[in-house]
N, C-alpha and C positions, 0 to 999 in steps of 0.2 A: 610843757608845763605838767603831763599827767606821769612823765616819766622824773619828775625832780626827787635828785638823788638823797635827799633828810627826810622825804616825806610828807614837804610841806601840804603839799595837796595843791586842789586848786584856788587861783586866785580871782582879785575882780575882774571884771569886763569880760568874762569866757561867754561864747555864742552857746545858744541851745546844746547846738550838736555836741560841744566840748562839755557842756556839762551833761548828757546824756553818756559819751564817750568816760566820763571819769567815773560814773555811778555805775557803770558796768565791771570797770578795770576793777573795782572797789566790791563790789555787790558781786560779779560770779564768783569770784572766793570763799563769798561768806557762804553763797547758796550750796557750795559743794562742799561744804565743812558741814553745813545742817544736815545735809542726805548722808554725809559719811557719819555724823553722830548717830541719825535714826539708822544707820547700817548697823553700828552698835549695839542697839536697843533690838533689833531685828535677830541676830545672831546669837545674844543671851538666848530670847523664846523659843527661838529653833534648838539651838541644844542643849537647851534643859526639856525640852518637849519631848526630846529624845529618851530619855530617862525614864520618862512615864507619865499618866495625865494626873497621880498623883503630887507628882514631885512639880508639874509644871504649873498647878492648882497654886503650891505651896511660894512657888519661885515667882507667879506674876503677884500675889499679894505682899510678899516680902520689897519687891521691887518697887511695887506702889506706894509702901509706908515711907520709903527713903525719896522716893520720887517726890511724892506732895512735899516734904521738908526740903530738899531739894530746890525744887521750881521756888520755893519762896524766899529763901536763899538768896537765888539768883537774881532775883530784882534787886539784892543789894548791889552786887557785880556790876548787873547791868548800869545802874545810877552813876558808875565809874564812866561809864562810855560819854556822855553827855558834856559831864564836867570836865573831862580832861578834852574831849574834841573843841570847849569853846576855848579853854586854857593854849590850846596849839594854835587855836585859829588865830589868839590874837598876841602870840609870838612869846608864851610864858611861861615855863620849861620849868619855874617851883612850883607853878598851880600845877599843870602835868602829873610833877614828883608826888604832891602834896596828895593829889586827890586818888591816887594812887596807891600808893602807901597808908593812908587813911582806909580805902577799902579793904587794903588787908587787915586791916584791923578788924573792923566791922565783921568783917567774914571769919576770921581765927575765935571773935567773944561769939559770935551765932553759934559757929558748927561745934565748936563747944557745949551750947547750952542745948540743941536739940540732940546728942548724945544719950539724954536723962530718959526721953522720951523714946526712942528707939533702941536703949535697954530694954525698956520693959514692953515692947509690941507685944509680947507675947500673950500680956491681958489688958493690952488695949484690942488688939484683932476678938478672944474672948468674949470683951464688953460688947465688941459689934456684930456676936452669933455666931463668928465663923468657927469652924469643928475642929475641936482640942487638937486632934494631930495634925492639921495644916496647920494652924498657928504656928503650931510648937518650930515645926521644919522653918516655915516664914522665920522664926523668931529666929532659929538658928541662923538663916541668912542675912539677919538685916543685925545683927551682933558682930557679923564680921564687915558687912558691906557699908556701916557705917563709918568708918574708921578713912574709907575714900572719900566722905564728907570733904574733909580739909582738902585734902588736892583738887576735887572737882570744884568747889569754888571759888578756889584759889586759882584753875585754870580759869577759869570766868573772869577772870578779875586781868588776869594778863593777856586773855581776848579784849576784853575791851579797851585796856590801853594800848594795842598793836592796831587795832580795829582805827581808833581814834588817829593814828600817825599815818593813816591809811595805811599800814602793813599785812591786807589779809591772806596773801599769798603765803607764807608762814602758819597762821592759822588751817588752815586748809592743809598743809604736808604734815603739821603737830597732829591733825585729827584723823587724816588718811593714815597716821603710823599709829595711832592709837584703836583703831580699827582691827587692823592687823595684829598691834598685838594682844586685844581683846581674844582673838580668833586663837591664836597659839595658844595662853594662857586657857583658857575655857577648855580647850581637848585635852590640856597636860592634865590639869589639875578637878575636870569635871569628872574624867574617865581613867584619871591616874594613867597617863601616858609618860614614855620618856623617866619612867623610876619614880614618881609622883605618887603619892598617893593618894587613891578614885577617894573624892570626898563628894562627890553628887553635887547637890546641890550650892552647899556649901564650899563648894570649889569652883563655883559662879561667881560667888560674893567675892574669894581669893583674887578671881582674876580681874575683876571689875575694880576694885581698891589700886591691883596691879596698873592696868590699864589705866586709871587715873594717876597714877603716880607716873606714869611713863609720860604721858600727853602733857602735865603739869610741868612736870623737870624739861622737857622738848622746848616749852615757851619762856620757861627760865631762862635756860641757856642762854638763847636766844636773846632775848632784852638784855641781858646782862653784858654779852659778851661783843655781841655787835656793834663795830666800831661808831657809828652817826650816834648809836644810843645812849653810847655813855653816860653824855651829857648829862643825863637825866638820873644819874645815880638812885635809883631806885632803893636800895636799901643803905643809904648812907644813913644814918641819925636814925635808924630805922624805930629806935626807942622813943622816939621824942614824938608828944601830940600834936597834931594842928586842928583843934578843934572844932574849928569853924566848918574844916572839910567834913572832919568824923561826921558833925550833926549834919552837913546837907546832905551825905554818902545815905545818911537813916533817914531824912525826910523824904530825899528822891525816891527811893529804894522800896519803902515797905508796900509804896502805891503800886508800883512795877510788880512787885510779888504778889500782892493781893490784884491785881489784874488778868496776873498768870495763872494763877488759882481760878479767878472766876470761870475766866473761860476753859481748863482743865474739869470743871467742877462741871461745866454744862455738860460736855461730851460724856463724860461718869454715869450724871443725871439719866440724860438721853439712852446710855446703854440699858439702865437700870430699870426705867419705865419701859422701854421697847420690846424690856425681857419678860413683861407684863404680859405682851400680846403673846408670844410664844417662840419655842427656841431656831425654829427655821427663821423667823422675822428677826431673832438679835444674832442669829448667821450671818442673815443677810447685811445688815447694818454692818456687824463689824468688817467685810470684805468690801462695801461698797466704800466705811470710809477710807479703807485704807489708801484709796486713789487720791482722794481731795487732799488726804495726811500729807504722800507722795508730793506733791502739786504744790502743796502750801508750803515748801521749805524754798520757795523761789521766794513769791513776797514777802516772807519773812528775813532771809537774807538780803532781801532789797531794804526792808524797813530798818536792818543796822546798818546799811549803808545811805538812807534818809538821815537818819539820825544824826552822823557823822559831818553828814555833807553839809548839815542843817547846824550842825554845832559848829562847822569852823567855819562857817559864813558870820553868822552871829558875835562870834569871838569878832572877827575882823571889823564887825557892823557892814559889812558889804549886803546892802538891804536888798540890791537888786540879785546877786546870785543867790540869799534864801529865799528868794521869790522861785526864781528859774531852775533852780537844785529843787524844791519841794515839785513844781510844776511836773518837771522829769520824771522822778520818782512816781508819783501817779499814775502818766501814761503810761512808762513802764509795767506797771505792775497789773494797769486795766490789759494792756498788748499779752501780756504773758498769761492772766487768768481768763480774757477770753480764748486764746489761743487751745490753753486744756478743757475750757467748756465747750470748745466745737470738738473735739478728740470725746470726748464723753457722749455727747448728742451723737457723732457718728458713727462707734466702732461699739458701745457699751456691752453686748454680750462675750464676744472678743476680751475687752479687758476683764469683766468677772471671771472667766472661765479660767484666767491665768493664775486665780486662786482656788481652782476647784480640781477635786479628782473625776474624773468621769463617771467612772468605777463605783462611785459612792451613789448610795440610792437614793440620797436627798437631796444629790446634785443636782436635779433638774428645780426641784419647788425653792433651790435659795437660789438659782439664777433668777426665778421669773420673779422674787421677791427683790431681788437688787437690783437688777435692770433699773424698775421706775426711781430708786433712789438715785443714780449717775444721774437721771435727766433731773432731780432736785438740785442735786451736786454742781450743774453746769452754770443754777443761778450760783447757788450756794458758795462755788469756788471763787466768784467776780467779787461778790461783798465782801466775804471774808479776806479778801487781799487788801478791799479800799479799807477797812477798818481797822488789820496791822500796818500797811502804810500810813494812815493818820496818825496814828499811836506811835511810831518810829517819829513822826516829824514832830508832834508837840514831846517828846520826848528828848530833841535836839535842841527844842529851847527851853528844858529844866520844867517841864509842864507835866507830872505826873499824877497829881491826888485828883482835879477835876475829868481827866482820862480814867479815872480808877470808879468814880463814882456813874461815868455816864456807862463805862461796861458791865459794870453788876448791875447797871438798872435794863441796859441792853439785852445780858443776855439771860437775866434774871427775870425781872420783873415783864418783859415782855418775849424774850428767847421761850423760856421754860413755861411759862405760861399758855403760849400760842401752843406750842408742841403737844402740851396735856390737853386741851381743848380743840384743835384739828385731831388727834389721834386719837382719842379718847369720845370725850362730849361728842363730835361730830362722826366720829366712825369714819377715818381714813387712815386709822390704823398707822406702821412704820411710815407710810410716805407722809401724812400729816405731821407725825412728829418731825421728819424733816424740813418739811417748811415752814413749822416753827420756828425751831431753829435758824433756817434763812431769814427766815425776818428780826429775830432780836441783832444775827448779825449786820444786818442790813439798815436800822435802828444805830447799832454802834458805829457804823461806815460812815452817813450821814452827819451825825453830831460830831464825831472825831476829827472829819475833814474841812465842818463846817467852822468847828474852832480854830483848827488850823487857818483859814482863811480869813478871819475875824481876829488874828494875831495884832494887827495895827488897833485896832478900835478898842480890845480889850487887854491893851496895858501887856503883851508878850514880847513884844519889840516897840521900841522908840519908832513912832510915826517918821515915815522920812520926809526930806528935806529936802 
């Protein structure tokens, strides 16, 4: 059954193990498609950093203007995953088409309309203090770097319908070549290699637009040309509305993005106060989180394969495998994040050091600062998985705006909070602000999974029978 040659996925009556077994075949794809994306975002900072700390000043705030438009975006994409994975589940190939198609829509009037606004970065960054000549360079990158708008969420959009047919082996080789040719692209035209002409910074932007164009067209191809896929003619009547989709595509969607944001907006937050205390301490924070960042691309490739498995269970009403598909997914994703909280609790100087130079005289005072942050990180990495697991499963059954509101109040009203008041008010400095932190996420984990569980009683699934 896990090897069914359309995609169907799995069906009823499968044992634990089988569904364990199918969330994996399903889920390490996604997970090594995340880490090769974040290889991507790795690869920009390294050689624009090269450049100089001017230019790398200019290159991460340029990246961020497009990023945040981006990530919000993408919760349109994503709201694609949901509705097309119940539409397969329960055998109906124009909900599929529809909700498909639909999202590209959605996604062509957005990246259009936020265009307007990263025109003008140059005095919005301005309005928010930063110094006339980074902006200006920002500005010049995210003029050109916007224009990969359309293909990045347009790749999103054909992740999640491949994701939904369970296709994510595909996905994973589109992102592994888009990797790579980020890596080409960025030496030709960063440093004018191969007859190119060196455009700095702005031959970041070049190849990033590039590199979305290439991974976009790879996923193209692919659904288009693949023989089982046909079916689904994906751009047949491509002009014609189905409006019912449009609007569930933007009701799913906006919760999804503004959820992405929030918790985006926390880690921002966190850097920005931590930078309060002083710059060995937001040293420290950013090398320590780079580990849990690392770490988190498992549950979270788990949590679109929750999604999934939770969507074409639902399609079929097979009540007892969205019971045993969410069940899975859980322990999964507890077995994987304790797994790197004992790697953190054991080796922590070891892993800091792999971001440090020796050499450096300050190397010693931002280990002894980051140390204590891995053993926060060790709670910190277990909650943060249950709480994008929850969010992957009520996401499976079309549940996103009560998910949106409990994570702004998680990691807002009690994340941000707690943080300013351990670090601050109490005087425990960066590690207090971390276990703020852990606890608004630890606040979102609970309620998220609690609803999940509370699916029968409160109207998410037809009680069974």
């Amino acid at each position: 059954m896990l090897s069914d040659p359309v995609g169907k996925g799995a069906g009823p009556g499968m044992s634990w193990l089988e569904h364990a077994k199918a969330t994996l075949v399903l889920g390490v794809p996604l997970i090594g498609a995340q880490l090769a994306q974040m290889a991507i975002g790795v690869t920009d900072t390294i050689m624009i950093g090269w450049l100089g700390a001017f230019e790398l000043a200019a290159g991460v705030l340029g990246t961020q203007a497009f990023f945040l438009l981006f990530i919000f975006g993408g919760g349109f994409a994503l709201a694609v995953l949901p509705i097309a994975a119940q539409a397969h589940g329960r055998d109906d190939v124009r909900g599929v088409r529809r909700s498909v198609r639909m999202g590209i829509w959605v996604i062509l009037i957005y990246s259009a309309l936020v265009m307007v606004p990263l025109w003008y970065s140059e005095g919005i960054l301005l309005m928010l203090g930063q110094a006339p000549e980074t902006a200006a360079l920002a500005a010049d990158y995210v003029r050109v770097a916007q224009w990969g708008m359309f293909p990045a969420l347009l790749m999103m959009v054909f992740r999640s319908y491949l994701s939904a047919l369970e296709r994510a082996q595909i996905i994973l080789w589109a992102t592994l070549f888009g990797t790579l040719a980020n890596i080409a692209l960025n030496y030709t035209f960063i440093f004018g290699n191969f007859g190119a002409p060196r455009l700095g910074v702005v031959g970041a932007a070049v190849a990033s637009v590039g590199t979305n164009f290439v991974s976009f067209f790879a996923l193209l191809a692919y659904a288009l040309l693949k023989s089982e896929l046909r079916k689904y003619d994906l751009l047949g009547r491509f002009w014609r509305a189905d409006w019912q989709d449009f609007f569930e595509v933007v009701k799913l969607g906006w919760p999804i993005g503004a959820t992405i944001l929030a918790e985006v907006g926390l880690f921002a937050g966190a850097a920005i106060i931590i930078g309060w205390i002083g710059t060995i301490e937001l040293a420290a924070h950013g090398i320590a989180l780079q580990l849990p960042g690392i770490a988190f691309m498992i549950p979270l490739g788990l949590s679109s394969a929750a999604t999934i498995r939770v969507g074409n269970a639902y399609g079929r009403q097979d009540w007892l495998g969205l019971t045993r598909a969410g069940v899975v997914s859980i322990l999964l994703v507890l077995a994987a994040t304790l797994s790197t909280a004992l790697l953190f609790l054991a080796v922590p100087q070891s892993l800091v050091n792999l971001f440090l130079d020796a050499d450096n005289p300050d190397a010693a005072q931002v280990l002894a600062n980051a140390v204590p942050l891995l053993f926060v990180a060790a709670v910190f990495q277990t909650v943060d998985g249950l709480q994008v697991i929850g969010a992957g499963l009520l996401r499976g059954l079309k549940d996103t705006r009560v998910p949106m509101v409990i994570a702004v109040f998680s990691y807002w009203g009690i994340g941000m909070t707690s943080a300013y008041m351990l670090g601050f008010r109490m005087g425990y400095g960066a590690t207090g602000v971390w276990w703020g932190l852990a606890l608004g996420l630890l606040f979102a984990a609970v309620l998220m999974n609690w609803r999940y569980m509370l699916r029968e009683r409160i109207g998410l699934v037809s009680a069974r029978t």
